[in-house]
C-alpha positions in Angstrom: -5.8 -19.9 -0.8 -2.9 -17.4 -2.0 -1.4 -15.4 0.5 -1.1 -11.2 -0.1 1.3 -8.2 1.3 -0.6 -5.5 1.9 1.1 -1.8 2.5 0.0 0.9 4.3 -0.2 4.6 3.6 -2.2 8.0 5.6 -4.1 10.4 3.6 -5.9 13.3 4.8 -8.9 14.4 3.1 -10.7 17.6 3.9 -14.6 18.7 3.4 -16.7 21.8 4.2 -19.6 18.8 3.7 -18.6 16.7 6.9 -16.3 13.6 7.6 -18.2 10.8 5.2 -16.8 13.6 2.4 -13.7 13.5 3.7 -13.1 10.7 3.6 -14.2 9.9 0.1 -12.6 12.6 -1.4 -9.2 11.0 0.2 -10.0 7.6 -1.7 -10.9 9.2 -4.8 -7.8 10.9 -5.2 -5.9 8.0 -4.1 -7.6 5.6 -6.4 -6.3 8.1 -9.0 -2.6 6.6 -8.7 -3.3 3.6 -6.1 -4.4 0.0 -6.9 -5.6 -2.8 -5.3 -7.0 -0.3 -2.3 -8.7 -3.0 -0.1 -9.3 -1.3 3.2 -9.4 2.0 5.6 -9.5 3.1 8.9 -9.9 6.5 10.3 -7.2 7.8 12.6 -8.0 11.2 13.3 -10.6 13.7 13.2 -10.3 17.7 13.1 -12.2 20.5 12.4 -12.0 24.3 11.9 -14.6 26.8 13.2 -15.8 30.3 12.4 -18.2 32.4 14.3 -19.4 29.0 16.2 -20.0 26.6 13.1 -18.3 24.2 12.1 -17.0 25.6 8.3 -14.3 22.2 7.9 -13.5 19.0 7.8 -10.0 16.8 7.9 -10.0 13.7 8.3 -7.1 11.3 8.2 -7.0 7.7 7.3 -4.9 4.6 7.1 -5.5 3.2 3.6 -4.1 -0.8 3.2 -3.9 -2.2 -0.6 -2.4 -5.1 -1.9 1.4 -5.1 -3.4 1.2 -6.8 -6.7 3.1 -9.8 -7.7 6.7 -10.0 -9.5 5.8 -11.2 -12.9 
């Protein structure tokens, strides 16, 4: 079994869908410039409001991927 070094970053990713959205827009736009993304975690959760509904989403999350290997 090799061993791995992961890093660590927070994105927030926001939605007027709900927090699943989010969330996947964050990844999406990480995956854009990111490689090796292996795993996520939410950390927070927010919302706005207007008039009594919920019009907003942001969600934050910690997003671990692997650090590749000197070559």
């Amino acid at each position: 079994m090799s061993t791995h070094v992961y890093k660590h970053i927070e994105l927030t990713g926001s939605s007027p869908k709900g927090i699943e959205d989010a969330v996947e827009q964050a990844i999406a736009r990480a995956n854009e410039s990111l490689h090796d993304m292996r795993w996520f975690e939410v950390t927070d959760t927010r919302g706005h409001i207007e008039h009594g509904r919920i019009m907003h989403w942001q969600v934050t999350v910690k997003v671990g991927f692997t650090l590749t290997e000197p070559e």
